[in-house]
Every structure is written in C-alpha cells, then in structure tokens.
C-alpha positions as a Markdown table, in Angstrom:
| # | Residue | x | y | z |
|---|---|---|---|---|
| 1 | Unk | -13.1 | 30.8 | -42.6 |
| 2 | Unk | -15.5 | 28.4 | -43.9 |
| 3 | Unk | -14.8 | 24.2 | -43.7 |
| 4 | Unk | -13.9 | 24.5 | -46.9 |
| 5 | Unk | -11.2 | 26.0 | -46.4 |
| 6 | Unk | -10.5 | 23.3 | -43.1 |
| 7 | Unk | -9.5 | 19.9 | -45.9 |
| 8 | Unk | -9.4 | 17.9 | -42.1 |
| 9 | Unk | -12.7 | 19.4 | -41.0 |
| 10 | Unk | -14.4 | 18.3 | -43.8 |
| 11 | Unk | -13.1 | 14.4 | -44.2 |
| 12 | Unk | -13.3 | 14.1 | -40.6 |
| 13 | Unk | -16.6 | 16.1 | -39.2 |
| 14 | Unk | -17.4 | 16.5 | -35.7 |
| 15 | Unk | -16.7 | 14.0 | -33.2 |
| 16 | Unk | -18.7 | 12.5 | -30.4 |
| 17 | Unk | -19.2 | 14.0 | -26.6 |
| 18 | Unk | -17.7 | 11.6 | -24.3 |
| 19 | Unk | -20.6 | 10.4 | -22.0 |
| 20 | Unk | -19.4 | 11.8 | -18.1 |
| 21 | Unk | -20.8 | 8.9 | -15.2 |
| 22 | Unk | -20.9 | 9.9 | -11.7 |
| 23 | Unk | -20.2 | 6.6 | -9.6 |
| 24 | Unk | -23.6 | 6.8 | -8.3 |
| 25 | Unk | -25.0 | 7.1 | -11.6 |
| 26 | Unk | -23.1 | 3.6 | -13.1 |
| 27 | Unk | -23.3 | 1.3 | -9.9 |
| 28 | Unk | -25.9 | 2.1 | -8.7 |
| 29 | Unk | -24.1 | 3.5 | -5.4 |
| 30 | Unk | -21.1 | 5.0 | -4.2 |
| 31 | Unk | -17.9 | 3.7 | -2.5 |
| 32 | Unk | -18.9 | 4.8 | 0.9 |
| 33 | Unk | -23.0 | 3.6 | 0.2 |
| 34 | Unk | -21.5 | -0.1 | 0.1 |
| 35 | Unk | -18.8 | 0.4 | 3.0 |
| 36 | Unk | -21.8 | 1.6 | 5.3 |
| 37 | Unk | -24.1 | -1.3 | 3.8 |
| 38 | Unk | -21.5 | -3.6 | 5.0 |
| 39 | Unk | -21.0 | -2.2 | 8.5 |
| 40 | Unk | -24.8 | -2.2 | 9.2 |
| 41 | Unk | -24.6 | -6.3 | 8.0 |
| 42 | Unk | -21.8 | -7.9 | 9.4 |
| 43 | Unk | -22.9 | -11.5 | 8.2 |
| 44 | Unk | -22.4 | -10.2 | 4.5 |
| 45 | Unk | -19.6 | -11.4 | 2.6 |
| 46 | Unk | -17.4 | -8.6 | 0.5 |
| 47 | Unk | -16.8 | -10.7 | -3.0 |
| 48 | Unk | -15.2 | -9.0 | -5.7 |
| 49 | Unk | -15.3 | -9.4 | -9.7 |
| 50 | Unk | -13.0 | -8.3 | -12.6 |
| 51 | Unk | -12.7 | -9.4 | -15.9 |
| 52 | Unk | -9.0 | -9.6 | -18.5 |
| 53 | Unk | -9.9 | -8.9 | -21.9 |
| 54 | Unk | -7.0 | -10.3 | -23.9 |
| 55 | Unk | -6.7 | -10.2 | -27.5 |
| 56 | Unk | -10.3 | -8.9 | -29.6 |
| 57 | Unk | -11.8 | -12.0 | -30.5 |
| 58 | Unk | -9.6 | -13.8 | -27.6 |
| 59 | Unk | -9.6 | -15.3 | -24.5 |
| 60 | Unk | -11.6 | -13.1 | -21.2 |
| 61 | Unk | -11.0 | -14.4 | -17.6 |
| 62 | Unk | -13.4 | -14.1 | -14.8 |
| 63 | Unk | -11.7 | -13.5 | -11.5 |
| 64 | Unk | -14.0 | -13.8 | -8.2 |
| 65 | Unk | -12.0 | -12.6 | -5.1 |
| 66 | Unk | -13.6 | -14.0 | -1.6 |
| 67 | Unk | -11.8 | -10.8 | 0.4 |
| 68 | Unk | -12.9 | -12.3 | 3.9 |
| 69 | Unk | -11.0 | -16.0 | 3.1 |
| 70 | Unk | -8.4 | -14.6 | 0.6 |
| 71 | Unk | -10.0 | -16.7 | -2.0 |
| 72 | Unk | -9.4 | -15.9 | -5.8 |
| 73 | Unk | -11.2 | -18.2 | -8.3 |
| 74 | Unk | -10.3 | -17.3 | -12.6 |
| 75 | Unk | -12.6 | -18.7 | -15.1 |
C-alpha cells in the first residue's frame, strides 16, 4: 500500500513524538533529593506553589502554601 491509497494519511501526515521528562530531568531533582535537602536543614521552610488556569485568555491564580504554618495565599 502506498499513502495514496491511506486518504487520512495523506491530509493528516505524521504526528509529533511526545517529549518523555524524568523528574530529575524537569526540576532539577527528585522527590526524595528535596526530602533529604530538607532533613539535612531543619531551619528551611517547605513552601509550595501551583497555578489554576481557567478559561484561555482568562483568569490564572497563584496559590503559595506555607506547609509548616498551614498558610495558603491565592493571587
């Protein structure tokens, strides 16, 4: 069989390889690195970040979580 014979192979083409991150690889460290970091400095604060993404084009809160005072600021 050739494409032509494929009508959807031929409008659509090939699609893209889906990019595979290792948690090292995007954060710079795994879950266990920062676990240890935190053990070996006890005067460290744990904060954590997220972001909601509403509507395209809409609204994004910030949220900062203080995990040591149970602390959660949204921006």
């Amino acid at each position: 069989m050739r494409n032509l014979d494929l009508p959807g192979e031929v409008r659509f083409g090939q699609g893209r390889k889906e990019k595979t991150y290792k948690g090292s690889e995007l954060y710079g460290g795994t879950c266990k690195d920062s676990q240890n970091c935190l053990e070996k400095n006890k005067d460290v604060m744990a904060i954590q970040m997220d972001s909601l993404i509403g509507r395209a084009g809409g609204k994004v809160f910030l949220i900062v979580h203080f995990v040591e005072s149970n602390l959660m600021l949204a921006f």
